[in-house]
C-alpha positions in Angstrom: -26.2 28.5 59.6 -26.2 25.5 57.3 -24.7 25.5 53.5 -26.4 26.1 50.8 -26.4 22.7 49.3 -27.4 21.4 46.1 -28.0 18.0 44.8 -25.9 17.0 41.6 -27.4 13.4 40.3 -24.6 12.4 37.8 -26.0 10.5 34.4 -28.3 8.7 35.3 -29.3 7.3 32.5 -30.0 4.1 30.0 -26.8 3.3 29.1 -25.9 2.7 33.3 -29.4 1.0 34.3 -27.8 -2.2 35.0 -24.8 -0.3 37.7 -28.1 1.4 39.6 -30.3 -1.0 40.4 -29.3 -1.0 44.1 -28.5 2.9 43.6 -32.0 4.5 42.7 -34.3 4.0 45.5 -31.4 6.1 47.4 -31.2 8.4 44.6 -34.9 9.4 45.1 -34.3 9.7 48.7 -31.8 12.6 48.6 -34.3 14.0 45.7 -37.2 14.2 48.2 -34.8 15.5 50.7 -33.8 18.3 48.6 -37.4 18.6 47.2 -38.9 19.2 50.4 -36.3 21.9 51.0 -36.8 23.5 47.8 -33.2 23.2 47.3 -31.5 22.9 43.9 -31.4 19.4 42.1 -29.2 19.2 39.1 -28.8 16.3 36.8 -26.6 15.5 34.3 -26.5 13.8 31.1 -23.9 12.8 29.1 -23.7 12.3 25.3 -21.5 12.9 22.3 -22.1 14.4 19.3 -22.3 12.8 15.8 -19.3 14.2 14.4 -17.2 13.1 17.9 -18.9 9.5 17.2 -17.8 9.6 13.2 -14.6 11.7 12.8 -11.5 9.7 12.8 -9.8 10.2 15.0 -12.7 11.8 17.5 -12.0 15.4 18.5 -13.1 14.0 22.3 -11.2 11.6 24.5 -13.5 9.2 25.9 -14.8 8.2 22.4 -10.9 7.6 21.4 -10.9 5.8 24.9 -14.1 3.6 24.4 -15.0 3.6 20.8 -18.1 5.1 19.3 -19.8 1.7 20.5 -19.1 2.1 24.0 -20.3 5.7 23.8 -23.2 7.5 24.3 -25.3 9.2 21.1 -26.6 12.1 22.2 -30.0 11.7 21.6 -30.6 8.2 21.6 -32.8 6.0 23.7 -29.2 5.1 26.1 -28.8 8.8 26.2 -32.4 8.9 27.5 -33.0 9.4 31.5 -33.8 6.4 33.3 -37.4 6.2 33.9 -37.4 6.0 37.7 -35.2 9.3 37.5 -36.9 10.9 34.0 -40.1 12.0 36.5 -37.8 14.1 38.6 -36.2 15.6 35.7 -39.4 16.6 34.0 -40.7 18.4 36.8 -43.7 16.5 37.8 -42.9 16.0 41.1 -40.2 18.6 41.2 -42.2 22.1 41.5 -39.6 23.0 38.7 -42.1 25.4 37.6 -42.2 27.5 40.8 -38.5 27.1 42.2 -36.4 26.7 38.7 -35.4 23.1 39.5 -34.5 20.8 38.7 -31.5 22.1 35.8 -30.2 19.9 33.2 -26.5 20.5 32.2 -25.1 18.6 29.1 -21.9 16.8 29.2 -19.1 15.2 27.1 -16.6 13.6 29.8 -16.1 12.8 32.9 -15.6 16.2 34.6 -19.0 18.0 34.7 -17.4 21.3 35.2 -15.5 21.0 32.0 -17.5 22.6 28.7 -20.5 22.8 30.4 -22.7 25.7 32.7 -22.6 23.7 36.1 -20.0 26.0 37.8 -22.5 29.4 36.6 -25.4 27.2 37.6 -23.7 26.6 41.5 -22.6 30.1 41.7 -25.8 31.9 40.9 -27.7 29.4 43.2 -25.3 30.5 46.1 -24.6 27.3 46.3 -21.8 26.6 49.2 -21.9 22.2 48.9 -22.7 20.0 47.1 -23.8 16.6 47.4 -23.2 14.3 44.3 -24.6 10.8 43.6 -25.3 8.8 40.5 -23.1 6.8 37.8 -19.8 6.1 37.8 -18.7 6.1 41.0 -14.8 6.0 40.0 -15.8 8.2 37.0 -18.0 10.8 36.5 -19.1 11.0 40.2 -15.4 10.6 41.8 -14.2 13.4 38.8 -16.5 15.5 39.3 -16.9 15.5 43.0 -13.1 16.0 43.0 -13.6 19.2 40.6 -16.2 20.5 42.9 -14.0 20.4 46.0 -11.0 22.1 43.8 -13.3 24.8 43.5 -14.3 25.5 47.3 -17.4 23.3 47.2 -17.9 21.8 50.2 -18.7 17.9 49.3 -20.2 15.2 49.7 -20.1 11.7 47.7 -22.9 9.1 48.4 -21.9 6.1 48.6 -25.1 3.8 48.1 -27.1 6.3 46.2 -23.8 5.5 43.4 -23.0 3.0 41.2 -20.2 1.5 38.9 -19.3 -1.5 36.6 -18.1 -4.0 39.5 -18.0 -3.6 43.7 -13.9 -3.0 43.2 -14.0 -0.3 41.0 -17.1 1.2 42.9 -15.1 0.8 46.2 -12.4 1.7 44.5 -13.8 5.6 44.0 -15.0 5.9 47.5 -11.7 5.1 48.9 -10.0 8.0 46.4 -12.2 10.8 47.2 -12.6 9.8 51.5 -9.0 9.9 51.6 -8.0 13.0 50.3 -11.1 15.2 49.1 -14.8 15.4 50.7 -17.2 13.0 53.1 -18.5 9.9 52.0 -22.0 9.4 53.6 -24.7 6.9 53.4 -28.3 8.5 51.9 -29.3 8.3 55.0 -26.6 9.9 57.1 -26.5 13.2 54.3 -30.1 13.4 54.4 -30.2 12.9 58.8 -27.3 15.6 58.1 -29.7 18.1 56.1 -32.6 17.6 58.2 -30.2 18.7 61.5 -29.4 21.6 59.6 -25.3 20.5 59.1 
């Protein structure tokens, strides 16, 4: 019998527009695979809070790291989905209202397991792998793919249906996680995967 597998879409959102261009239309794909499967879809969304934007020095690490410029509000229009992905989060093509998906879980660093609900969120869906795509492929997406293989996720990282500031550092994550962690798949060879039942 197949996995459980859930779909984590990592952060796709305003402030990364211009690393997913080439990303979304993949990123829908694996959505309508795990749609049509009423399987779980998760997205994340990553923002900071006022006082970790103003406090000198931040209480969190990646504001120290970037500066509150190259950080995300939470709540502002960068914080906001991307519109190609905001109509899967709302539901309207989701069935969230019969099937509980998609789930949003809040985040303030790279490691989506870290101060959030995803682990609680995997668990109580039974969830055995998980496939993760989105924004930053050597950063979020290659962190927190890592953290789900640490803890007994089966996983997979897409590699076209992710994105990143340049082709080196994008290639760059790949490489990391193929080597020593989970698969790296094409959209189109996880989703040729899922429909064979693997």
């Amino acid at each position: 019998m197949a996995p459980k597998t859930a779909l984590l879409v990592v952060d796709m959102q305003r402030f990364f527009e211009s690393m997913t261009t080439t990303a979304v239309p993949n990123i829908k794909k694996l959505i309508t695979q795990f749609q049509s499967s009423s399987s779980p879809i998760i997205f994340t969304q990553h923002g900071h809070s006022k006082e970790e934007l103003t406090a000198n020095p931040s209480p969190n690490q990646l504001v120290r790291k970037w500066g509150p410029g190259g950080s995300i509000a939470y709540g502002s229009d960068e914080w906001q989905f991307q519109t190609e992905i905001k109509k899967y989060v709302d539901g309207s093509k989701s069935g969230a209202g019969a099937t509980g998906w998609p789930k949003v879980v809040a985040k303030n660093t790279y490691d989506a397991f870290i101060n959030t609900n995803l682990q609680e969120v995997l668990t109580e869906a039974k969830t055995e792998r998980v496939v993760v795509c989105g924004v930053m492929t050597d950063c979020c997406c290659d962190t927190t793919a890592r953290a789900a293989f640490n803890r007994g996720f089966e996983t997979w990282l897409v590699s076209d249906a992710c994105g990143s500031a340049n082709k080196t550092q994008h290639q760059a994550g790949l490489k990391g996680f193929g080597f020593a962690f989970g698969e790296v798949l094409t959209a189109d060879e996880a989703v040729a995967a899922l429909k064979r039942g693997e």
